[in-house]
N, C-alpha and C positions, 0 to 999 in steps of 0.2 A: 616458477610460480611463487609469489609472494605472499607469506603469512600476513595476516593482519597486527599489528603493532598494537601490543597490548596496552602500552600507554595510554592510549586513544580513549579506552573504556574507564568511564568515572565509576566511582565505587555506589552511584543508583544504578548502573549500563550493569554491575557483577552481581547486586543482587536482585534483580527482578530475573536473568539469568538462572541465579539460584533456585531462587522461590520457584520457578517452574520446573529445572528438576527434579528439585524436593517434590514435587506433585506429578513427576513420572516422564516428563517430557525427556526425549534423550537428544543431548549437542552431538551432531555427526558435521565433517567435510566430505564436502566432495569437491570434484575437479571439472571445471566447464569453460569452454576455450579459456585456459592458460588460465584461470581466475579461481582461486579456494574458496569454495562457497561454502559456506556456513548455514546451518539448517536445525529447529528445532523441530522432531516429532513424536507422535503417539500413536501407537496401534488403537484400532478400535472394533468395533464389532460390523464383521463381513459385508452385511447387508445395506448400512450407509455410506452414503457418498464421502469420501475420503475433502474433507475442506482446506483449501490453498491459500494460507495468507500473504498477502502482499503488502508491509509499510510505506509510508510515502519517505520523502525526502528526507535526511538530517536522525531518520526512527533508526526501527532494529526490531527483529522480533520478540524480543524481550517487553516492548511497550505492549502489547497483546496480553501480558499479562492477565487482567481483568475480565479478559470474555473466555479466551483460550481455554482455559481448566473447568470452565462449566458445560462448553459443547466437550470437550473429553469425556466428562464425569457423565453423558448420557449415553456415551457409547458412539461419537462421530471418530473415525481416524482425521487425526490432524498435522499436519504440513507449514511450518511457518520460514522462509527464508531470510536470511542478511540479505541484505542486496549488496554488489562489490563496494569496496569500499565503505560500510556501515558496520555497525556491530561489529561482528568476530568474524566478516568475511574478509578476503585481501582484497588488495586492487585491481584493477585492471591494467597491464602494461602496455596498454594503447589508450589516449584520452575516453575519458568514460561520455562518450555523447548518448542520446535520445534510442538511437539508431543501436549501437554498441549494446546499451544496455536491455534493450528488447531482444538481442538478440539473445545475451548470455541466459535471461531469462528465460526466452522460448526454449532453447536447448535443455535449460533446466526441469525447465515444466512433463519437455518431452521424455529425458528421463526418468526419469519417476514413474513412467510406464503404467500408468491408472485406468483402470477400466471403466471408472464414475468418477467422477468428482464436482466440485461448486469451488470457483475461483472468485475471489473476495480481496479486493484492495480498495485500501486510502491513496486519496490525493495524486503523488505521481505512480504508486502503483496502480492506482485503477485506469490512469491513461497510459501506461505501459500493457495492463492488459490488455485494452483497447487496442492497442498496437499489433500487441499478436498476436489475437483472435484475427486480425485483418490481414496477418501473414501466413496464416491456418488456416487459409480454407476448406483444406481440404483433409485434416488429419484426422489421425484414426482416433487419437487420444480428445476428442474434443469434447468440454465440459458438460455438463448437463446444465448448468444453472452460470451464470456470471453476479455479484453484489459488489457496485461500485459505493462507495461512502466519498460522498464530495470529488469525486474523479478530474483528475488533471485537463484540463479545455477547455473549447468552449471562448477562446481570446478573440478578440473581433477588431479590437484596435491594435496599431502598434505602439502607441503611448500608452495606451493600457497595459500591453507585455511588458513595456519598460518599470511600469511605476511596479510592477509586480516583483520584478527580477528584482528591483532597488529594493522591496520589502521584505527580502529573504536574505540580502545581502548581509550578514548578521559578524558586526564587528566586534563588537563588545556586549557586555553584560545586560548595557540597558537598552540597545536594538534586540537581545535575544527578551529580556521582560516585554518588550511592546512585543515581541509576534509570540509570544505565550498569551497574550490578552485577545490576541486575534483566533489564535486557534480554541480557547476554551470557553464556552456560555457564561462561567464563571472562573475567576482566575483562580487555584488554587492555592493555599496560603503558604505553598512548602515554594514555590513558585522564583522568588529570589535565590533561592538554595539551590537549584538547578541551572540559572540562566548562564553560568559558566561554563555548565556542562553540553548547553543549548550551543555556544560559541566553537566549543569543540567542535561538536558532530557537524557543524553546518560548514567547517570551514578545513575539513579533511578535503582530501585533494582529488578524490571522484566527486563528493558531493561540488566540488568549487567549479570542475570541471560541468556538470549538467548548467549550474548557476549561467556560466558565462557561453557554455557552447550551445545549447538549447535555443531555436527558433519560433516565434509566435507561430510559423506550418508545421511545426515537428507534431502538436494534437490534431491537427485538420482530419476531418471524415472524409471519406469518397462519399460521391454524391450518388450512386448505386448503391449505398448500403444495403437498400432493403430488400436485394437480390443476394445478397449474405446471408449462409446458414448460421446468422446468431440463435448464442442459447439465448432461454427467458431469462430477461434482466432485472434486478430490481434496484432503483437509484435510490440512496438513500441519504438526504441534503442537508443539514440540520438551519433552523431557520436562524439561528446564532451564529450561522457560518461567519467571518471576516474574513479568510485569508482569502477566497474565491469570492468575487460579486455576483450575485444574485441573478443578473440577466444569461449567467454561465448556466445556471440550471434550465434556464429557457430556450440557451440554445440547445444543450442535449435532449430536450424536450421535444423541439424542432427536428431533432435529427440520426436521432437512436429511431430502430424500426420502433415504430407505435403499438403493433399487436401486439410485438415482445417485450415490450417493458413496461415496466411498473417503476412510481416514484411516490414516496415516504419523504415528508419533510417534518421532524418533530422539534416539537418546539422545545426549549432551554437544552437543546445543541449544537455545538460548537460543530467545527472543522472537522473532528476527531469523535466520532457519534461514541468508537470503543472506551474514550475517556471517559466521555460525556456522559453516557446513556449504557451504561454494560450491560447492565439486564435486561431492559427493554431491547437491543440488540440482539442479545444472544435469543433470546425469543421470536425476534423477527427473521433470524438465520435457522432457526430451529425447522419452525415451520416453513419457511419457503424452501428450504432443502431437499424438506421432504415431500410437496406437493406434489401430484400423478397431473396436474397440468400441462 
């Protein structure tokens, strides 16, 4: 089993890490088929739903930063994962595909052995939970709630998957600034001070492996879904999205059960609502957490 290679992590990746210690979170590994997972959590008070964070591509749980310590600070336990190969997790020593990586997740998820919880991913975490909620039918551990932000799918052409895969393909400094303009409603001005560390994360060799081995069917629904015990969904779009096109929200729209989901598209958000929009976030996870719905 393979540590994660500290080189990796730029000196923004050690301190946003910090800062959330410093405010009580604690770094644990754990071990999940042959993969050191990395995990940031928080005890919290009994009676609410313990929340499951999931980053998208290229992240780490350390970008949570900004919402993470205000759902703690009300008393939510929280759960935030590396995904292999990101952050402080290791690798996988089998190519990290679609498939691979739902699974190490689902195992993960399963451990943790939670008797409530509300699973919350961006981008390709939220189409990774997609995945194993679809491989769970039938588990004991299943969420109460699901909150997808800009969720992975939804592709309908194959030259559309192509021009995607080509927009993440992230060689240098000034391909990682153009998908920082894509991800944020507004760029932020520390934004060039970063794009280095953008080229890192994206070009580690799990994330390169999703890039290249990933299929425009690897998100596809069953067309039975709505005979799926989904939890209540709630989507959340931002109308500044660029990295995902727009008619992706319509097809999850088409194609998420109807009764169970709900979708939130606010305006001056990006791809990234927890950048984008922290507070108004954390407020909208607040209360959908908690509704008796």
């Amino acid at each position: 089993m393979k540590s994660h290679d500290s080189s990796l992590l730029t000196p923004l990746d050690r301190l946003l890490y910090r800062l959330l210690r410093l405010q009580g979170f604690q770094s644990q590994f754990v071990a999940v088929e042959g993969v050191r997972i990395h995990q940031l959590s928080k005890q919290g008070r009994a009676e609410l739903p313990t929340l499951i964070f999931i980053h998208g591509i290229g992240a780490h749980a350390g970008h949570w930063f900004q919402l993470i310590p205000a759902l703690a600070r009300v008393g939510f336990p929280i759960v935030a994962i590396d995904l292999p190969d990101h952050g402080k997790s290791g690798p996988s020593d089998t190519p990290l595909t679609i498939q691979r990586l739902t699974s190490i997740v689902s195992n993960w998820l399963n451990g943790l052995r939670l008797q409530r919880s509300v699973l919350i991913g961006n981008s390709l975490g939220g189409g990774v939970l997609l995945k194993h909620l679809l491989s769970q039918k039938k588990s004991r551990s299943a969420p109460e709630r699901l909150i997808l932000l800009s969720p992975a799918g939804g592709f309908t052409e194959a030259e559309e998957w192509e021009n995607f895969r080509n927009s993440i393909r992230i060689r240098n400094p000034e391909e990682a600034l153009a998908f920082i303009r894509r991800v944020y409603h507004r760029v932020p001005p520390y934004a060039s001070l970063v794009a280095s560390g953008v080229v890192q994360g994206m070009n580690r060799h799990g994330v390169r492996d999703l890039i290249e081995l990933t299929t425009i069917d690897d998100f596809r629904l069953p067309e039975d879904l709505e005979s799926i015990p989904f939890p209540r969904t709630l989507v959340v779009w931002g109308e500044s999205d660029r990295v995902f096109d727009h008619h992706q929200l319509d097809w999850f729209k088409t194609n998420l059960p109807a009764h169970r989901t709900e979708f939130l598209e606010p305006k001056r958000t990006g791809h990234c609502p927890q950048l984008d929009s922290p507070r108004w976030l954390n407020q909208v996870i607040r209360e959908f957490a908690q509704r008796n719905d």
